[in-house]
C-alpha positions in Angstrom: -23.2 -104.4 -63.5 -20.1 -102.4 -63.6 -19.9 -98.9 -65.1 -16.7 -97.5 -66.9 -15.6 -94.6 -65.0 -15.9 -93.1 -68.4 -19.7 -93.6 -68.7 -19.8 -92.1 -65.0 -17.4 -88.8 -65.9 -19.4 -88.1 -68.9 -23.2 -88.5 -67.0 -21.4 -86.3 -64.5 -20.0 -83.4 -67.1 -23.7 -83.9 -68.7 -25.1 -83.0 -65.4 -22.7 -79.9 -64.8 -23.1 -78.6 -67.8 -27.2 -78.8 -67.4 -26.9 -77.2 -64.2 -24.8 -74.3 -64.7 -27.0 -73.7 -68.1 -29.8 -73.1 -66.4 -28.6 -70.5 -63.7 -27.8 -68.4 -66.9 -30.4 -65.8 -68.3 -29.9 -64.6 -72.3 -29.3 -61.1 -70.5 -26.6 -62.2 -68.6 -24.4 -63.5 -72.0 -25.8 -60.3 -74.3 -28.7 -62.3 -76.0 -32.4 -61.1 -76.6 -34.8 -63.2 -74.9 -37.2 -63.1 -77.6 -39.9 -61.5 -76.0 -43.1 -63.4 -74.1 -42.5 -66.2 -71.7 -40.0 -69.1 -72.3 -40.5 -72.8 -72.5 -37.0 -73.5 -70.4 -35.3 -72.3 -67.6 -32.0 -70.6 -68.0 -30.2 -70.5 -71.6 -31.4 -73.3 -74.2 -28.8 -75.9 -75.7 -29.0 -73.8 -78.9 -27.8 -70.7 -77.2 -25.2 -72.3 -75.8 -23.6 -74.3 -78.7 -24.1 -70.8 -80.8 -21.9 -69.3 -78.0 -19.5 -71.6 -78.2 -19.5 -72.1 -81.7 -19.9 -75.8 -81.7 -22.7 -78.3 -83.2 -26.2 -77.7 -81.7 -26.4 -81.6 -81.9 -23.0 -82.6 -80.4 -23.2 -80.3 -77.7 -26.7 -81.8 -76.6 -25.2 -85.1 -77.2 -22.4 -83.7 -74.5 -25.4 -83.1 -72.2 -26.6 -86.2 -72.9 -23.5 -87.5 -70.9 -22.9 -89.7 -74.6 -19.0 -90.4 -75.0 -18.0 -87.4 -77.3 -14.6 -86.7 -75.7 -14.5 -83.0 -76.1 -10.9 -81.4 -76.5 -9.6 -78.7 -74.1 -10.3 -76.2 -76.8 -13.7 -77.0 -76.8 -14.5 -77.2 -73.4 -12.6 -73.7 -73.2 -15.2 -72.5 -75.2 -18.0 -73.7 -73.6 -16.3 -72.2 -69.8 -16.2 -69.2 -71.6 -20.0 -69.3 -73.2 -21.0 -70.2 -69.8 -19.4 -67.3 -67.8 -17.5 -70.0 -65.2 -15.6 -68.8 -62.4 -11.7 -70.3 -62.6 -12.8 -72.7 -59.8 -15.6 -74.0 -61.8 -13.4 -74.0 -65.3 -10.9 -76.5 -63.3 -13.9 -78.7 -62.3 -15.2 -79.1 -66.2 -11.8 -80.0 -67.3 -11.7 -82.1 -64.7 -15.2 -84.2 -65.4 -13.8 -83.7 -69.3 -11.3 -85.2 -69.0 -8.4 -82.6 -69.0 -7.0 -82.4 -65.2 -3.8 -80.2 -66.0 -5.6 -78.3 -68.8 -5.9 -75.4 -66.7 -3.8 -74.8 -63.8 -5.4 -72.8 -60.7 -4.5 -69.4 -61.3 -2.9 -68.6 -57.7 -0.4 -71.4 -58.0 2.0 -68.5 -57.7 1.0 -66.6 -55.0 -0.9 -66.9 -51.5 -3.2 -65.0 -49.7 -2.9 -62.7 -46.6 -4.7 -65.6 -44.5 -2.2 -68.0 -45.2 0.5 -65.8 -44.3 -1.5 -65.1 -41.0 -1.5 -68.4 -40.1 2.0 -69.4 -41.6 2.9 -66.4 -38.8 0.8 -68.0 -35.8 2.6 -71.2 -35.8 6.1 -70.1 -34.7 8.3 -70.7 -33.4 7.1 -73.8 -35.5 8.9 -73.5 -39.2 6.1 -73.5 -41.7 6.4 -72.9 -45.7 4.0 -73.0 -48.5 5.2 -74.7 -51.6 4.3 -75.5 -55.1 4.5 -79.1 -56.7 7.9 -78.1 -58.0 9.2 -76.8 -54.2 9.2 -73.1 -54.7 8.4 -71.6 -51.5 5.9 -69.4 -51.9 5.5 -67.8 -48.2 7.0 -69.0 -45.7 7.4 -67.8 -41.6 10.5 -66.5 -40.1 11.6 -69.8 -38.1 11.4 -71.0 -41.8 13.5 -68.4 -43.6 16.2 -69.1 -41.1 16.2 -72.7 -40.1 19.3 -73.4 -42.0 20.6 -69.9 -42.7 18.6 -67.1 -44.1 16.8 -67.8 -47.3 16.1 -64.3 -48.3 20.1 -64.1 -48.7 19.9 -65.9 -51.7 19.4 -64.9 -55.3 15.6 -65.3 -56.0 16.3 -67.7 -59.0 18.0 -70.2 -56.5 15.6 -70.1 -53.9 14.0 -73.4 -54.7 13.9 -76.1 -52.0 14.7 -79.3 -54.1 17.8 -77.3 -55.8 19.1 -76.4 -52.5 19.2 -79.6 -51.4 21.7 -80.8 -54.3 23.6 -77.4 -55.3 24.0 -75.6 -52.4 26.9 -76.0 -50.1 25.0 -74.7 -46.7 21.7 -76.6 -47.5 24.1 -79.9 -47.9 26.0 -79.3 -44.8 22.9 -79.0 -43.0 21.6 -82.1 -43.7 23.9 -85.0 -41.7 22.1 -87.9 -44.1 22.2 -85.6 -47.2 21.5 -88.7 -49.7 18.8 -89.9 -47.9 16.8 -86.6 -47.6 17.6 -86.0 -51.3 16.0 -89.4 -52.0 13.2 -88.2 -50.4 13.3 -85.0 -52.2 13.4 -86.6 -55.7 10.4 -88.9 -54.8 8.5 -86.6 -54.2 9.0 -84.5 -57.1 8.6 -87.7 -59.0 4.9 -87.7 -57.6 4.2 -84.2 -58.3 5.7 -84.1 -61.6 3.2 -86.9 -62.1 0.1 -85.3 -61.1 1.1 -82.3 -63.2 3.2 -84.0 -66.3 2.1 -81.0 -68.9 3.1 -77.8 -66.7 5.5 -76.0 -68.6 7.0 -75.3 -65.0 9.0 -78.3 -65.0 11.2 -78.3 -67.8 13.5 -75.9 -66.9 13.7 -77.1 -63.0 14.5 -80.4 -64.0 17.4 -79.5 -66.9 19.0 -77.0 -63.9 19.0 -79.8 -61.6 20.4 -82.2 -64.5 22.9 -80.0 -65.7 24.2 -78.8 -62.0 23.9 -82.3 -60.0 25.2 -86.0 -60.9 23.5 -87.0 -57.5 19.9 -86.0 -58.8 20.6 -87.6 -62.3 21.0 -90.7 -60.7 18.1 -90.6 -58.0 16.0 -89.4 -60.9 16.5 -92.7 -63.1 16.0 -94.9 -60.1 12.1 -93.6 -60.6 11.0 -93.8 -56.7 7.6 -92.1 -56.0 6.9 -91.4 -52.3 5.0 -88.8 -50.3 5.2 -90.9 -47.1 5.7 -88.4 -43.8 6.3 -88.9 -40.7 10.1 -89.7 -41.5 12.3 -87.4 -38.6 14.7 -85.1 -40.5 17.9 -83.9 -39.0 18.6 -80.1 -39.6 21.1 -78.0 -38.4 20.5 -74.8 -38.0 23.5 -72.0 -38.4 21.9 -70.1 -36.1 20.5 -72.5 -32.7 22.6 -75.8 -34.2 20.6 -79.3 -34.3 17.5 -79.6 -35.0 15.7 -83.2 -35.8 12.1 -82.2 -36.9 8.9 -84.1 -38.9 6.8 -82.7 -41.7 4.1 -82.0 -41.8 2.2 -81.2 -45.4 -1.1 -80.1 -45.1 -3.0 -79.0 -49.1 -4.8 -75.8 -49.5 -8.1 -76.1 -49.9 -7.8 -72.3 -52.1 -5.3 -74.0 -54.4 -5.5 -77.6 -54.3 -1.7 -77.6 -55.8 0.3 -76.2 -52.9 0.7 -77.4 -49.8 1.7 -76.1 -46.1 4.2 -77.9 -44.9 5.2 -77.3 -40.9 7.8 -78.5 -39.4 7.1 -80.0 -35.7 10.1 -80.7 -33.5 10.6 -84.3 -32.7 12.2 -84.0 -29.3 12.5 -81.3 -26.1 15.4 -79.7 -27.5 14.4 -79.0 -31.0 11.4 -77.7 -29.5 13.8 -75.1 -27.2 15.5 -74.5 -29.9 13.3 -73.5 -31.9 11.6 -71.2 -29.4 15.5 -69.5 -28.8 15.5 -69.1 -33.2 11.6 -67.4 -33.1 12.9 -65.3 -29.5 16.4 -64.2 -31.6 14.4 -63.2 -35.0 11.6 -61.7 -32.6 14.4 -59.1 -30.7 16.8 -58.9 -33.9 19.8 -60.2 -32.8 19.7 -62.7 -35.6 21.8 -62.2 -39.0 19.6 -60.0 -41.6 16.3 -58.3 -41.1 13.9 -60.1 -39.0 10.6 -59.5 -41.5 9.2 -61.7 -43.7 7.8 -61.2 -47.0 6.4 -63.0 -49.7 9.0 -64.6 -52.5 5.8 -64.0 -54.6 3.2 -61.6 -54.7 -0.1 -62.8 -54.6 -2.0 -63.0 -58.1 
């Protein structure tokens, strides 16, 4: 017999909800425990649904695993009654239902770790980005494969609205169309996995209003996040570069991604070891540290 996936989210939220019940004591969400011993382990149903001010019934029907379809309201209430973690709020809206109801809460930021390791693999470019390309740390081969980022406004530094606004980022790319095609598909595939983020709205109007090219790339409606494809760069400061990416996802935030940059031939790879070797001594344009566009949250 086949199950709905439905039936098998709903025994599974049932389940999670059972479990993280009963690690709870009445002293750890201010209750009395009544005095003498008690008949359950953890907090009763009861307790719960009075915490989170929802039907005593209903919510043992939601631990039931019956098809109740809670709202994200509701199953904020129940995170809350509950005590969960952030990590184990996103996994109850997950089960309930509600993916993007709650974003992770470092989407913004990254933590000293990644930057370590962002740092380890020059002279190898390598940049963490959110789903709508802001880089959010980044290495210094990064910062100055085509120029120097950091030389921007802060508002402009997003990767996809380089790549159609900014004269540099355009000249640096010899099949410019092509690599914005690939841009827009993949933002289609993002923007897909994340349709409700308020985030989006005003990085798609900008690159509406300030590019014909994205309009129309846009409405064509590709999705894509195929790799491997070799991308020809060049670089102000060691000239051509023809590199593939690689995009590796955070297992701290699900939502961003690493993405490294390994050279696809001898020279690139010199090349890149004479940009790291110039930033290294200083005798690049601008200051050779890197920081984060962000700070960590």
């Amino acid at each position: 017999m086949i199950v709905a996936m439905a039936d098998v989210r709903s025994r599974e939220l049932g389940a999670y909800l059972r479990a993280r019940r009963d690690r709870l004591s009445p002293a750890d969400v201010g209750l009395p425990d009544g005095g003498g011993r008690r008949r359950v382990k953890g907090l009763r149903r009861e307790e719960v649904a009075v915490l989170a001010n929802v039907g005593s019934s209903w919510y043992t029907w939601l631990e039931q695993g019956r098809d109740v379809r809670p709202s994200v309201e509701v199953l904020a209430a129940i995170a809350d009654a509950l005590r969960l973690s952030s990590s184990e709020r996103r996994h109850l809206f997950l089960l309930g239902g509600h993916p993007d109801a709650e974003p992770p809460s470092n989407c913004e930021g990254t933590s000293g770790r990644v930057q370590t390791l962002l740092d380890s693999l020059s002279p190898h470019p390598a940049v963490v980005m959110n789903p709508w390309f802001e880089p959010l740390a980044y290495n210094a081969p990064f910062r100055f494969m085509i120029d120097d980022l950091e030389a921007l406004p802060p508002a402009d530094r997003n990767c996809a609205y380089l790549h159609f606004t900014h004269p540099d980022w355009i000249a640096a790319h010899s099949d410019h169309e092509q690599e914005c095609a690939a841009v827009v598909a993949k933002l289609r595939a993002y923007h897909g996995e994340s349709v409700t983020d308020p985030a989006w709205a005003p990085l798609l109007a900008r690159l509406r209003e300030e590019s014909p090219l994205f309009v129309r790339l846009w409405e064509q409606a590709d999705v894509s996040t195929e790799p491997g494809r070799v991308k020809r760069i060049r670089s102000r400061h060691v000239g051509s570069l023809s590199v593939r990416a690689i995009t590796l996802l955070l297992e701290e935030n699900p939502r961003t991604r690493v993405v490294v940059y390994q050279p696809a031939d001898r020279t690139t790879q010199e090349r890149l070891e004479e940009l790291a070797h110039r930033i290294t001594r200083g005798t690049i344009d601008g200051p050779a540290r890197v920081r984060h566009l962000r700070a960590a949250t």
